[in-house]
PDB file of N, CA, C and O in Angstrom:
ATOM      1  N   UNK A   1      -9.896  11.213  -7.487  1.00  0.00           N
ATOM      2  CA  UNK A   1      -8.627  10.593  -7.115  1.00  0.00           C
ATOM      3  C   UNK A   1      -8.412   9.382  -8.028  1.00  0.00           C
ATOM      4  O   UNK A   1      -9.292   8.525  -8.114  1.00  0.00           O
ATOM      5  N   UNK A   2      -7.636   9.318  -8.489  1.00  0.00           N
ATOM      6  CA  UNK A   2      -6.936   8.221  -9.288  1.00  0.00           C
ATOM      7  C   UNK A   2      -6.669   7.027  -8.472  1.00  0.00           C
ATOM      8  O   UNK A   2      -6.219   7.091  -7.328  1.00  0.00           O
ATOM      9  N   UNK A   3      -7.092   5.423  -9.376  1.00  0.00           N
ATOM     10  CA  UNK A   3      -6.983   4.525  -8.455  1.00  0.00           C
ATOM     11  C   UNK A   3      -5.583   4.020  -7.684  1.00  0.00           C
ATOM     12  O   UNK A   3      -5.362   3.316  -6.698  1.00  0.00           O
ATOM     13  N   UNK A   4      -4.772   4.732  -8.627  1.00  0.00           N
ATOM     14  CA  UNK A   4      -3.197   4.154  -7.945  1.00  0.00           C
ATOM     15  C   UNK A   4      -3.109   5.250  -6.307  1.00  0.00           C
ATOM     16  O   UNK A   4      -2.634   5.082  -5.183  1.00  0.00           O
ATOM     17  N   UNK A   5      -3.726   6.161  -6.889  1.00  0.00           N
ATOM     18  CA  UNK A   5      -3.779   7.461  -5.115  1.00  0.00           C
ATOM     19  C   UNK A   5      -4.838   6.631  -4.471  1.00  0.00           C
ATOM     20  O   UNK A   5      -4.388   6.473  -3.336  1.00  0.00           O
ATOM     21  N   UNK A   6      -5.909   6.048  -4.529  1.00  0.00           N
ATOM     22  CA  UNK A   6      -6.561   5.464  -3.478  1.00  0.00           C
ATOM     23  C   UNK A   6      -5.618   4.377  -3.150  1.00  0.00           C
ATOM     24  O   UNK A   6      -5.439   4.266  -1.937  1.00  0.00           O
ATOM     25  N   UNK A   7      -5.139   3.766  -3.688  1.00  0.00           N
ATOM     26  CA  UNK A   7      -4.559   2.661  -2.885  1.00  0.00           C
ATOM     27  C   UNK A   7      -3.514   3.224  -2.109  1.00  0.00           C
ATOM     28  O   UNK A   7      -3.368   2.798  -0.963  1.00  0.00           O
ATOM     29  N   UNK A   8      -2.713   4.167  -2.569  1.00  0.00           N
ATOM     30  CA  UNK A   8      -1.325   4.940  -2.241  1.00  0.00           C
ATOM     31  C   UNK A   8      -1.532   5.523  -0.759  1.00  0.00           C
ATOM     32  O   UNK A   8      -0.667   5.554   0.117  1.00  0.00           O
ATOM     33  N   UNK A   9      -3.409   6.171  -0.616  1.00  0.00           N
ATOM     34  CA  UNK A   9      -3.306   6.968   0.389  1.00  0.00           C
ATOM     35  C   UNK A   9      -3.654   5.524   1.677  1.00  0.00           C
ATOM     36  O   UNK A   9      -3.111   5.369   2.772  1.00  0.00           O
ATOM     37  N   UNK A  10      -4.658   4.717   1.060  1.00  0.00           N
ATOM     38  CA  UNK A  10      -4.810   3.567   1.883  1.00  0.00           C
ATOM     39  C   UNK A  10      -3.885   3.531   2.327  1.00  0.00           C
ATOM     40  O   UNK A  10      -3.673   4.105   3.395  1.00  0.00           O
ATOM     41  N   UNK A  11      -2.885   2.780   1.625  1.00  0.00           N
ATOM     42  CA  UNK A  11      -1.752   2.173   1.889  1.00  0.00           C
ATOM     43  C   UNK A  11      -1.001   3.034   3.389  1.00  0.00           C
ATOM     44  O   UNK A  11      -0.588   2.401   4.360  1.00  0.00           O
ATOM     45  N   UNK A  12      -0.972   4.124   3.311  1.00  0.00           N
ATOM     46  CA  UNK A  12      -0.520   5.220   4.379  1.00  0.00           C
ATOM     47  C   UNK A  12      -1.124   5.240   5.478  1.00  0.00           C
ATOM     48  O   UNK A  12      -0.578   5.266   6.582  1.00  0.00           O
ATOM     49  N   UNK A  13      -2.402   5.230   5.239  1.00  0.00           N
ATOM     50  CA  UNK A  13      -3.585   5.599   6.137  1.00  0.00           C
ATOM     51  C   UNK A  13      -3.235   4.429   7.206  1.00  0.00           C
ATOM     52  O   UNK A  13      -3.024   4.515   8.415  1.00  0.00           O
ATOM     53  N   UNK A  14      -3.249   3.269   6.314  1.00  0.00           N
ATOM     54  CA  UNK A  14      -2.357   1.873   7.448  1.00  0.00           C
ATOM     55  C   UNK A  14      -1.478   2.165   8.043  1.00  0.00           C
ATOM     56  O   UNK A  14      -1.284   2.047   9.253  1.00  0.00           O
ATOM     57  N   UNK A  15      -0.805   2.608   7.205  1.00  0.00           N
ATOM     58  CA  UNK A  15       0.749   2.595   7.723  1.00  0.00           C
ATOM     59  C   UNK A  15       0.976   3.205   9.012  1.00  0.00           C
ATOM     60  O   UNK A  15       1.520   2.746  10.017  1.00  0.00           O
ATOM     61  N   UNK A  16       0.424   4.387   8.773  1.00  0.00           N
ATOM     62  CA  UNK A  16       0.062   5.596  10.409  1.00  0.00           C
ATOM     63  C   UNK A  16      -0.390   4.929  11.101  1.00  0.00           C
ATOM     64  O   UNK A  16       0.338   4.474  11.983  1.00  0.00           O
ATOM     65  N   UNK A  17      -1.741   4.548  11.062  1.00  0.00           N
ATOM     66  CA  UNK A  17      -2.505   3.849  11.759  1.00  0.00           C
ATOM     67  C   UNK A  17      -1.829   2.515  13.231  1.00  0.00           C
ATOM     68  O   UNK A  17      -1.886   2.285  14.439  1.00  0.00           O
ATOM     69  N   UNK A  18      -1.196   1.982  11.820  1.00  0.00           N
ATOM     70  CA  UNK A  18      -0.367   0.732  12.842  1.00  0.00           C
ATOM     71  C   UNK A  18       0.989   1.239  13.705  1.00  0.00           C
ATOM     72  O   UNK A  18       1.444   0.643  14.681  1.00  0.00           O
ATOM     73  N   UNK A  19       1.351   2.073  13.311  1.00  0.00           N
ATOM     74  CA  UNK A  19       2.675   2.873  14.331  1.00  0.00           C
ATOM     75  C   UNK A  19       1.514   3.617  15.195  1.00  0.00           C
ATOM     76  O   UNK A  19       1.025   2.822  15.997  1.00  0.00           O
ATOM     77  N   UNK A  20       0.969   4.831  15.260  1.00  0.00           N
ATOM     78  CA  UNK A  20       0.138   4.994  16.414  1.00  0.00           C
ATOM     79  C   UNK A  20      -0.749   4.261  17.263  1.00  0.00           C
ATOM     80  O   UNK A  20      -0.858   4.534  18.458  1.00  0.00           O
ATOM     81  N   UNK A  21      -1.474   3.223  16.629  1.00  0.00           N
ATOM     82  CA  UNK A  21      -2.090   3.244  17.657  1.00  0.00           C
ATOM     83  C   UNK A  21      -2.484   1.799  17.396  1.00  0.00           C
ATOM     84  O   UNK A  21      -3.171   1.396  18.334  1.00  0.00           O
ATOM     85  N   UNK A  22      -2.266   0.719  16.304  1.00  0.00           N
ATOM     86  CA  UNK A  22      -2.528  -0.676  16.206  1.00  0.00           C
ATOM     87  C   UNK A  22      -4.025  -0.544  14.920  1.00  0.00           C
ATOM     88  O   UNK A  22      -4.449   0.395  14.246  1.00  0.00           O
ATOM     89  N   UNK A  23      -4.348  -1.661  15.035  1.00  0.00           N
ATOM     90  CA  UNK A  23      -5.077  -1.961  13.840  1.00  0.00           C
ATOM     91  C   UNK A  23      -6.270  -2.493  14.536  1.00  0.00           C
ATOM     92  O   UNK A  23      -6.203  -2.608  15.760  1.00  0.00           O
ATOM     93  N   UNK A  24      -7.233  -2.796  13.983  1.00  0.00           N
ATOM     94  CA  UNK A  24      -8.020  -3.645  14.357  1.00  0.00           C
ATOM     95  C   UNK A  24      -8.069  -4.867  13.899  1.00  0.00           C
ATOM     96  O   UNK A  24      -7.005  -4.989  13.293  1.00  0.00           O
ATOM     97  N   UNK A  25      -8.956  -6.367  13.770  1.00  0.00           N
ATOM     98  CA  UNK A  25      -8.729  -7.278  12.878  1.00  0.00           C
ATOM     99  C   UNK A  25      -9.317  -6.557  11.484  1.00  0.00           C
ATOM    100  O   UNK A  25      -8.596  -6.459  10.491  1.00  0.00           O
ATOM    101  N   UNK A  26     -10.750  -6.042  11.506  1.00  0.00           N
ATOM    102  CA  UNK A  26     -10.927  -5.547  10.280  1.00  0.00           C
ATOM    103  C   UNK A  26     -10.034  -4.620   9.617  1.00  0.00           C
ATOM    104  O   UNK A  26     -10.081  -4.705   8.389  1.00  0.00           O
ATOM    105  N   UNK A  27      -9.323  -3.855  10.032  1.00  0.00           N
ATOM    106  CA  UNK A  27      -8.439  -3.038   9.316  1.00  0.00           C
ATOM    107  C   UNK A  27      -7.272  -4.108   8.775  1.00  0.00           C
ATOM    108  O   UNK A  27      -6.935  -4.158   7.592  1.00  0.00           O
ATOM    109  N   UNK A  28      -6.852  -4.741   9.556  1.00  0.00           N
ATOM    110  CA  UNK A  28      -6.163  -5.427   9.175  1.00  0.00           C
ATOM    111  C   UNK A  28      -6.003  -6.366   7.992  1.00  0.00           C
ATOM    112  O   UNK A  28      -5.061  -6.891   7.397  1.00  0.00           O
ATOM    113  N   UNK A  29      -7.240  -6.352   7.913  1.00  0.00           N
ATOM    114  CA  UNK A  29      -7.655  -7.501   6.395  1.00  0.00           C
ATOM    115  C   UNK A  29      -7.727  -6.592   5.775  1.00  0.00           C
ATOM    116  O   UNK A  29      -6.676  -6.634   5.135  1.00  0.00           O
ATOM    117  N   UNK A  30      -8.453  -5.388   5.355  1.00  0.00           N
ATOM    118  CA  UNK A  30      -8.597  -4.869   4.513  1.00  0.00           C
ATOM    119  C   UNK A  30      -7.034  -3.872   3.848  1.00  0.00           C
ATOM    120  O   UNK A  30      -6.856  -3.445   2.707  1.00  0.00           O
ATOM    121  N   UNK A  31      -6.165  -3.769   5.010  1.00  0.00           N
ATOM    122  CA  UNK A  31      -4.883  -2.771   4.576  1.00  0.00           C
ATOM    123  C   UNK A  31      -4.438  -4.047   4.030  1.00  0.00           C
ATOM    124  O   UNK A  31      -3.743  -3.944   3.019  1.00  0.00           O
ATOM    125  N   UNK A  32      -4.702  -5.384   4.512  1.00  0.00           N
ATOM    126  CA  UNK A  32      -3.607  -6.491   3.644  1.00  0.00           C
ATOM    127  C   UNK A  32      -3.717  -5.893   2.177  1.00  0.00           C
ATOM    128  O   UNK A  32      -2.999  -5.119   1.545  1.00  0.00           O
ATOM    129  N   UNK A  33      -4.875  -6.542   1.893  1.00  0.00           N
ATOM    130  CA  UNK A  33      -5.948  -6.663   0.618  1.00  0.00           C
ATOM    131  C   UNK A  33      -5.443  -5.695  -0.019  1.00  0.00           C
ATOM    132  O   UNK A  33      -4.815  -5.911  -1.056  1.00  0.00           O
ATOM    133  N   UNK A  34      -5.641  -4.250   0.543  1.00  0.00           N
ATOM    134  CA  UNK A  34      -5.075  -3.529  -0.340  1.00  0.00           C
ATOM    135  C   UNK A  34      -3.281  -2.787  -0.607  1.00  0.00           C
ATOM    136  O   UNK A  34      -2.850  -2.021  -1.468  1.00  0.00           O
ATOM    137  N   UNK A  35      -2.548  -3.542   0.718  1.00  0.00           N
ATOM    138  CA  UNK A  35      -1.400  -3.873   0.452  1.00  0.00           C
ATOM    139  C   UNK A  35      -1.042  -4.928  -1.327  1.00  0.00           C
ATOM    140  O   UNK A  35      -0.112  -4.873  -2.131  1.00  0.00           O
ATOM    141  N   UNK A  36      -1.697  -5.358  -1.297  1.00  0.00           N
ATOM    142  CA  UNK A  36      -1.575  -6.680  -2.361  1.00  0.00           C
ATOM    143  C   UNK A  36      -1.932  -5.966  -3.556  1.00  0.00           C
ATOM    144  O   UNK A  36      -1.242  -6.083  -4.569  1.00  0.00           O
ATOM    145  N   UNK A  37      -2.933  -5.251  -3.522  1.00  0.00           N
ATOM    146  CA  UNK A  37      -3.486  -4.904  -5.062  1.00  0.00           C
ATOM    147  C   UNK A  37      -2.671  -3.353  -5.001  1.00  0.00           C
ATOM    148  O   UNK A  37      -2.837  -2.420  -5.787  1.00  0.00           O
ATOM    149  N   UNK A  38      -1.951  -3.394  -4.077  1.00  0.00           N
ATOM    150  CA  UNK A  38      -1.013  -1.732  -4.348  1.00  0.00           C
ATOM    151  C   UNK A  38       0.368  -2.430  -5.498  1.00  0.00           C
ATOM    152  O   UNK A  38       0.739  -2.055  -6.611  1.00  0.00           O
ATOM    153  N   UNK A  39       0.742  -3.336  -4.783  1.00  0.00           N
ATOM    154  CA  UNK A  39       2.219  -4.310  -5.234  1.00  0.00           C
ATOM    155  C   UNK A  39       1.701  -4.974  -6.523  1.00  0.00           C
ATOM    156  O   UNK A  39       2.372  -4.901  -7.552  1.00  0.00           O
ATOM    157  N   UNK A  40       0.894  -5.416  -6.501  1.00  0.00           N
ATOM    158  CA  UNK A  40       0.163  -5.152  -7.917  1.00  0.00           C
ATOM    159  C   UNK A  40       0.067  -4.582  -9.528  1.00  0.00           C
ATOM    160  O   UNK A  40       0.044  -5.190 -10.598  1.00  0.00           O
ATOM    161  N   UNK A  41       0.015  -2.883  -9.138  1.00  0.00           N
ATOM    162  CA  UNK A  41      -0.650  -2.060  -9.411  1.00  0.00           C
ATOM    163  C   UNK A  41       1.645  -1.553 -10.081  1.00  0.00           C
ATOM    164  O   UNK A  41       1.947  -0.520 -10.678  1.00  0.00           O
ATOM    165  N   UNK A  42       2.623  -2.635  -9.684  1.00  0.00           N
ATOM    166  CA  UNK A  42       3.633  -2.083 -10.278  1.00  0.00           C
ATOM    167  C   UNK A  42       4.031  -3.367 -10.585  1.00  0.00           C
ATOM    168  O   UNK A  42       4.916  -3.852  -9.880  1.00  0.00           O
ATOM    169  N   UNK A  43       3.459  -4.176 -11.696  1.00  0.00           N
ATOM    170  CA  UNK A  43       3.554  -5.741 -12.225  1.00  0.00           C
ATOM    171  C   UNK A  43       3.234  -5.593 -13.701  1.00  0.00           C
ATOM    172  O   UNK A  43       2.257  -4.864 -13.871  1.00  0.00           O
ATOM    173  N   UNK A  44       3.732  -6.040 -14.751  1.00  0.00           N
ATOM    174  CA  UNK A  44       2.570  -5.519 -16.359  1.00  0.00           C
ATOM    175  C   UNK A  44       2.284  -6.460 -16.760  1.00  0.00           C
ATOM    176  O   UNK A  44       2.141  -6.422 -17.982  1.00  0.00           O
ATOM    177  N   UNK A  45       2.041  -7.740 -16.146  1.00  0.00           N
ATOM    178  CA  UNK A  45       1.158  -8.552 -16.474  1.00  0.00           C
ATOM    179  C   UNK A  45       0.328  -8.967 -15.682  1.00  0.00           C
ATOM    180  O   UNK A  45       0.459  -8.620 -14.508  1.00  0.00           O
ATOM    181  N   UNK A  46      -0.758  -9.814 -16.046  1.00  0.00           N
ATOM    182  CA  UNK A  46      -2.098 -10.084 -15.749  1.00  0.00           C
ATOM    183  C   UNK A  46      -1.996 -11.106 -14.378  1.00  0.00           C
ATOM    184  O   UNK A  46      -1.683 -12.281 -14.568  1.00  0.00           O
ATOM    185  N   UNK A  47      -2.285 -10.592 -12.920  1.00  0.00           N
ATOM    186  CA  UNK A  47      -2.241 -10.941 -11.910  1.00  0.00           C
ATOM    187  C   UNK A  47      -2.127 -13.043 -11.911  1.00  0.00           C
ATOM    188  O   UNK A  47      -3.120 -13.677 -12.265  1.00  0.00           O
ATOM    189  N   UNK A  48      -1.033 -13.664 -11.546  1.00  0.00           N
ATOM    190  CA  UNK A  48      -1.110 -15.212 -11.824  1.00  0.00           C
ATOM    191  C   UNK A  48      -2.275 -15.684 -10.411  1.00  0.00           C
ATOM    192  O   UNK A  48      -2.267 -15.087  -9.335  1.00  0.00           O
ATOM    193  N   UNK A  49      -3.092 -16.714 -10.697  1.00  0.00           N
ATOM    194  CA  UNK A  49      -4.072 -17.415 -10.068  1.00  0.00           C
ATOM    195  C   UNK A  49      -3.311 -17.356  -8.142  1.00  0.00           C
ATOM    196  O   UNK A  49      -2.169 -17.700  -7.836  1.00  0.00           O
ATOM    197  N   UNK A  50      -4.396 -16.819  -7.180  1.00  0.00           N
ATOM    198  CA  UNK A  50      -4.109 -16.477  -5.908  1.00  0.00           C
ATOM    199  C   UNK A  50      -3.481 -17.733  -5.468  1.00  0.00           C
ATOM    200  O   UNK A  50      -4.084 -18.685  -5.963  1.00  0.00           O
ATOM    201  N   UNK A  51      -2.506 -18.090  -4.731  1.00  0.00           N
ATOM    202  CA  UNK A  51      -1.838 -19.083  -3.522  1.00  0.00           C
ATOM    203  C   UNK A  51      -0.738 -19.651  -4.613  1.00  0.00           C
ATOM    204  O   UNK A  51       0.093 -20.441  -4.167  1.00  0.00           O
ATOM    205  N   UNK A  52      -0.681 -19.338  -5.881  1.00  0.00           N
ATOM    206  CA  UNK A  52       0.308 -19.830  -7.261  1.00  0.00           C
ATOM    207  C   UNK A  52       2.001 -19.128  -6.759  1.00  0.00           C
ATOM    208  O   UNK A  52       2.390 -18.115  -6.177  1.00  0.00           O
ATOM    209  N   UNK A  53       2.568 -20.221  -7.318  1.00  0.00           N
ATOM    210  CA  UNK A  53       4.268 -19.825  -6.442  1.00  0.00           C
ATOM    211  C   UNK A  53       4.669 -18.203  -8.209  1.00  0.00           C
ATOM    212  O   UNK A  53       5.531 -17.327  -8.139  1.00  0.00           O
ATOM    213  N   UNK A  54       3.590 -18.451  -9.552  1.00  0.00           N
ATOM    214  CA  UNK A  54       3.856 -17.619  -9.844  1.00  0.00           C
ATOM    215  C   UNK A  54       3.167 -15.880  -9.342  1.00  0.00           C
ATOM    216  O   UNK A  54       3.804 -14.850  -9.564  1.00  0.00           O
ATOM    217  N   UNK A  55       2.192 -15.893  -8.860  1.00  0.00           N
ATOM    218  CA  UNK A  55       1.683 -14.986  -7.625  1.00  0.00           C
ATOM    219  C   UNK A  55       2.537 -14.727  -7.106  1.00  0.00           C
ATOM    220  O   UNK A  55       2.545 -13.508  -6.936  1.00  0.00           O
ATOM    221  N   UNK A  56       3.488 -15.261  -6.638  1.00  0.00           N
ATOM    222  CA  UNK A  56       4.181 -15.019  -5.170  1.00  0.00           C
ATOM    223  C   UNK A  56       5.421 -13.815  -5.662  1.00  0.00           C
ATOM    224  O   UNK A  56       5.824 -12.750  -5.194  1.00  0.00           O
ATOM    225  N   UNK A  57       5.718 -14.592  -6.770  1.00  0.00           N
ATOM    226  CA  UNK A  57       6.953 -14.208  -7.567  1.00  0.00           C
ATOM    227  C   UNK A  57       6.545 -12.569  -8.171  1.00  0.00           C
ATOM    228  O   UNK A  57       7.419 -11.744  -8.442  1.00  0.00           O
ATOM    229  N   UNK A  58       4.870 -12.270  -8.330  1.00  0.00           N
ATOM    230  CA  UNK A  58       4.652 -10.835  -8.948  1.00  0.00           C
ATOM    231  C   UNK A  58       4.274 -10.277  -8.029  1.00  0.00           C
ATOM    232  O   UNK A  58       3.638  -9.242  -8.233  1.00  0.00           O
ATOM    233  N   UNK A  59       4.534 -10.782  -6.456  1.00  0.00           N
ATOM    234  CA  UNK A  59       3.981  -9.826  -5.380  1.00  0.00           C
ATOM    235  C   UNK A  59       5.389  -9.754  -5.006  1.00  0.00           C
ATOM    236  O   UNK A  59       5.290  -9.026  -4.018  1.00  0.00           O
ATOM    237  N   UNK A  60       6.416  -9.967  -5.101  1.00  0.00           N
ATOM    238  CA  UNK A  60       7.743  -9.893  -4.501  1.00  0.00           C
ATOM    239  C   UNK A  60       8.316  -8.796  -6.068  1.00  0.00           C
ATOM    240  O   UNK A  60       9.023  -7.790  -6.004  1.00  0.00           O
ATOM    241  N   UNK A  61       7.819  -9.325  -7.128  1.00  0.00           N
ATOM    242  CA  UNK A  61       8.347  -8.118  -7.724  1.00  0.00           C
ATOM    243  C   UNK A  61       7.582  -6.542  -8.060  1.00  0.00           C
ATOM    244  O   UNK A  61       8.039  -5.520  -8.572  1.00  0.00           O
ATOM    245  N   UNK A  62       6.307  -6.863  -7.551  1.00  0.00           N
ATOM    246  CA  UNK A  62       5.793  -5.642  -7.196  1.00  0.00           C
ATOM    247  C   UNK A  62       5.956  -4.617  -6.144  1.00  0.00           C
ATOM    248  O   UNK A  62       5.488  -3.483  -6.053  1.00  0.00           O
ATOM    249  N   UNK A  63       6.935  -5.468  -5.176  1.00  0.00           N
ATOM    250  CA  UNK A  63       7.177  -4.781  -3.808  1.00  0.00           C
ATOM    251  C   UNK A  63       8.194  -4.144  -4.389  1.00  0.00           C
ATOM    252  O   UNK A  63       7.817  -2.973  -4.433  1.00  0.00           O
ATOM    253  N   UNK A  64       9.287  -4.214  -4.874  1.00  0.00           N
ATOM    254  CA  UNK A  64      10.585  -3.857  -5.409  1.00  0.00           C
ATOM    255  C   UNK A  64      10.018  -2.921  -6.433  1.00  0.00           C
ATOM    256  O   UNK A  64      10.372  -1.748  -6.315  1.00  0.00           O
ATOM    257  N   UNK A  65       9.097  -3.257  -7.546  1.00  0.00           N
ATOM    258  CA  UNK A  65       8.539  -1.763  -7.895  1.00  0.00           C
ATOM    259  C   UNK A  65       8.490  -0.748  -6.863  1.00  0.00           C
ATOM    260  O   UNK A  65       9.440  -0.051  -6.506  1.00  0.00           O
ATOM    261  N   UNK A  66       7.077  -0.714  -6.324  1.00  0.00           N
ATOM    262  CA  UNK A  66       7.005  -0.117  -5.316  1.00  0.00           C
ATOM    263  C   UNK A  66       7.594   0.779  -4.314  1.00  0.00           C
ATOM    264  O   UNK A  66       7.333   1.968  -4.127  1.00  0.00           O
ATOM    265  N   UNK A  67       8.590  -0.119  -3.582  1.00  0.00           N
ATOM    266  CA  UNK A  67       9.663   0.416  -3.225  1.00  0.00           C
ATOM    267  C   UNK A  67      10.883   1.472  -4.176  1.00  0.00           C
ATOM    268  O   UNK A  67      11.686   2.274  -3.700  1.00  0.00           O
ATOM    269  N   UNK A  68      10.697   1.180  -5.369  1.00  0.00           N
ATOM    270  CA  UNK A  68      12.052   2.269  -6.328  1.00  0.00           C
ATOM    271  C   UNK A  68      10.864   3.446  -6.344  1.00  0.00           C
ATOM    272  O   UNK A  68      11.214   4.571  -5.987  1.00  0.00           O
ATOM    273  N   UNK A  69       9.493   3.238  -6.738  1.00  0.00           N
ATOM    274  CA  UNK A  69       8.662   4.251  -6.882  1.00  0.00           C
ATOM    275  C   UNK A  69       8.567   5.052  -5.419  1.00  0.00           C
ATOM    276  O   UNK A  69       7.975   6.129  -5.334  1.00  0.00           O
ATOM    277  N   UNK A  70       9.123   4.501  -4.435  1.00  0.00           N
ATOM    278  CA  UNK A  70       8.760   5.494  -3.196  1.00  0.00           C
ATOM    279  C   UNK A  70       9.446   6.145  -2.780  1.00  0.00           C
ATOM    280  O   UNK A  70       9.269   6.993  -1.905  1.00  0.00           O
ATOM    281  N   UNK A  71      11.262   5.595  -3.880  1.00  0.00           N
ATOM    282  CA  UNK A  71      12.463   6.171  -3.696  1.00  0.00           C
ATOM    283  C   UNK A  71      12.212   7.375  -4.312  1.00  0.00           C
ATOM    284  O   UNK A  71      12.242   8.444  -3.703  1.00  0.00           O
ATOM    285  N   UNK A  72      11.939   7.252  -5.603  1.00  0.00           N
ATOM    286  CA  UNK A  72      11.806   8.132  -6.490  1.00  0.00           C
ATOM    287  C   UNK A  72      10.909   9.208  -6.595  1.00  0.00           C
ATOM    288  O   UNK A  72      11.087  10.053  -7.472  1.00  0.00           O
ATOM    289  N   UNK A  73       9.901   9.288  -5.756  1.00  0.00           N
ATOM    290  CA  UNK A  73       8.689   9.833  -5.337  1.00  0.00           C
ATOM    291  C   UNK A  73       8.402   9.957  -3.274  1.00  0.00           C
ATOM    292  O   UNK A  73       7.434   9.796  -2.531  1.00  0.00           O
ATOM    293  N   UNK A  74       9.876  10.326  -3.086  1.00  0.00           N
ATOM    294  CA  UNK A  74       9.475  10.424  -1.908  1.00  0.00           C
ATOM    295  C   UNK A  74       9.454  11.833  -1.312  1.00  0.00           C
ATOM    296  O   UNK A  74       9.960  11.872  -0.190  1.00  0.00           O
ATOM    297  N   UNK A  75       9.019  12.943  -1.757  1.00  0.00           N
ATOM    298  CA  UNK A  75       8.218  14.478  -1.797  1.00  0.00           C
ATOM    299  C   UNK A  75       6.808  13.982  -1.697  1.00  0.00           C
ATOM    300  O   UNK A  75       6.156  14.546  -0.818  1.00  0.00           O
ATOM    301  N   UNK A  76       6.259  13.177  -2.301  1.00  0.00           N
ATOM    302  CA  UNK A  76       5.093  12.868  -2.340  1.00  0.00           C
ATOM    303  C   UNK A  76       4.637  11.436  -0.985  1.00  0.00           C
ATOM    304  O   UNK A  76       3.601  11.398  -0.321  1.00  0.00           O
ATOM    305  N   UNK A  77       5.548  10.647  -0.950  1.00  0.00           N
ATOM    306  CA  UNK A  77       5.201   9.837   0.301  1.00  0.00           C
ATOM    307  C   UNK A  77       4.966  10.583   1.434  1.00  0.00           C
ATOM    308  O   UNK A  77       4.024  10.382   2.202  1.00  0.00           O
ATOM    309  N   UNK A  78       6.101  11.745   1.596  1.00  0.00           N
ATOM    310  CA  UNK A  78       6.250  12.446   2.856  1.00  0.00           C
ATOM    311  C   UNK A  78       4.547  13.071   3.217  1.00  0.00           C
ATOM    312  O   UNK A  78       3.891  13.076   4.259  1.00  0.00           O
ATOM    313  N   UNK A  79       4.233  13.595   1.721  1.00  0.00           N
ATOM    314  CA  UNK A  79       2.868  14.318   1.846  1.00  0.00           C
ATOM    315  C   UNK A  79       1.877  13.394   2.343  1.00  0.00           C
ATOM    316  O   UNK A  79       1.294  13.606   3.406  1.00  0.00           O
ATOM    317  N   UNK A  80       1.629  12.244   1.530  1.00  0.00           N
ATOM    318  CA  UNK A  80       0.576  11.198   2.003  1.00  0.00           C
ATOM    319  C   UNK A  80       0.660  10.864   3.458  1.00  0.00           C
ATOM    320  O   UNK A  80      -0.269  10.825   4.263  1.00  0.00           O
ATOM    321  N   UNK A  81       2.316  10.558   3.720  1.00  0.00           N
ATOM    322  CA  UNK A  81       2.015  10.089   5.561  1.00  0.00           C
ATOM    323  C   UNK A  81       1.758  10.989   6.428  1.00  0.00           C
ATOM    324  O   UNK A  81       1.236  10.608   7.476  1.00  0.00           O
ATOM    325  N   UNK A  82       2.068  12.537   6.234  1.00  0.00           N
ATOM    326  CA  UNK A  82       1.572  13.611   6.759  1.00  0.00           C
ATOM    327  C   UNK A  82       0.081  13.508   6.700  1.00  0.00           C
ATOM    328  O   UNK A  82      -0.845  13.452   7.509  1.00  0.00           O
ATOM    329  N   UNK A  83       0.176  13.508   5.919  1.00  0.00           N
ATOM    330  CA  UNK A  83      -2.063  13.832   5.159  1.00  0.00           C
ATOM    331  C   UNK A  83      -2.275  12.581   6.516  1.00  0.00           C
ATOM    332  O   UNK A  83      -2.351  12.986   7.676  1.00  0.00           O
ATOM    333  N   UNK A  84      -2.344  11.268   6.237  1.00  0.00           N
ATOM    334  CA  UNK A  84      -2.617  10.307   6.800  1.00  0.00           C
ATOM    335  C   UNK A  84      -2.536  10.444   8.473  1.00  0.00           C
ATOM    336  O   UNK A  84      -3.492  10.105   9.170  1.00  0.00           O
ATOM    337  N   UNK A  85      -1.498  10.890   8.946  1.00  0.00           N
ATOM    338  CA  UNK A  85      -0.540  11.351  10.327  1.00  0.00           C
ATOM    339  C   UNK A  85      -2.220  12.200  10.760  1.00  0.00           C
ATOM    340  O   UNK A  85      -3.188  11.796  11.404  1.00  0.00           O
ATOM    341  N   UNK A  86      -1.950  13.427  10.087  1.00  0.00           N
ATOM    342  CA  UNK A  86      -3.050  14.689  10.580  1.00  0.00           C
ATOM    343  C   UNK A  86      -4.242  13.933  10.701  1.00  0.00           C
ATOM    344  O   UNK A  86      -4.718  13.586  11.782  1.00  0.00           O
ATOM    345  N   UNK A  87      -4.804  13.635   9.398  1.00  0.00           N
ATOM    346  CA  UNK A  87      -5.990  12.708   9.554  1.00  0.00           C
ATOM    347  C   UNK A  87      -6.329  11.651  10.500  1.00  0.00           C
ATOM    348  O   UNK A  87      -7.500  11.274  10.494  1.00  0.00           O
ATOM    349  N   UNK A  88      -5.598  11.166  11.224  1.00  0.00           N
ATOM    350  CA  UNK A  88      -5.614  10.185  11.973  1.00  0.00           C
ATOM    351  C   UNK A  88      -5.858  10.786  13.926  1.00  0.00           C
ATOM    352  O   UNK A  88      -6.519  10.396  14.888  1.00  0.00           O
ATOM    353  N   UNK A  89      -4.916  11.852  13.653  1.00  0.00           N
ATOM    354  CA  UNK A  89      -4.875  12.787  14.511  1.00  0.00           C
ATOM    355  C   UNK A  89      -6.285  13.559  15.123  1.00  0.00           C
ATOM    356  O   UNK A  89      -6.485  13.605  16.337  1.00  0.00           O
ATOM    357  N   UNK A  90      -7.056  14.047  14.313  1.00  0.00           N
ATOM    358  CA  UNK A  90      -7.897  14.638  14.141  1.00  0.00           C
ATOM    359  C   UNK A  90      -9.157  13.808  14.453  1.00  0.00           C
ATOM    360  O   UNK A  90     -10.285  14.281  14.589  1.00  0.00           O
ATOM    361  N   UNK A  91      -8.775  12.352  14.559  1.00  0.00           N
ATOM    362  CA  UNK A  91     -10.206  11.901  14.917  1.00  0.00           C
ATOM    363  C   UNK A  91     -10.601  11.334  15.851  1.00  0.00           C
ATOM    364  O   UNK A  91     -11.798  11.063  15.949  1.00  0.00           O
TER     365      UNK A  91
END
């Protein structure tokens, strides 16, 4: 799996997670965490120093990546929150 699909399916795996049935605190830190390095992961420069107002500015424009990529790729979201949905289901 490619690292942008691990974060992608993470990212889902939360997402389900917190509409069914809540989070835990540990889940919770860790879907942040990797909420952050997903928004990230649609920025092309080199992450600015953590709590920096320029940080703030490449996590707000990574969300807006993100978001056009989920427009544009949403055959494939549908699949992940399914995958995620079943998986979650199942355990």
């Amino acid at each position: 799996m490619t690292p942008i699909l691990s974060l992608l399916s993470l990212y889902y795996m939360c997402d389900q997670a917190a509409a069914m049935r809540g989070l835990t605190r540990e889940e919770v830190t860790e879907c942040m965490a990797n909420y952050e390095r997903l928004k990230l992961e649609f920025i092309d420069e080199t992450p600015a120093p953590l709590g920096s107002s320029e940080r703030a500015a490449q996590i707000r424009l990574g969300y807006r990546g993100f978001k056009s990529w989920e427009e544009a790729n949403a055959d494939l979201v549908n699949d992940l929150r399914s995958q995620a949905r079943a998986e979650l289901q199942g355990s």
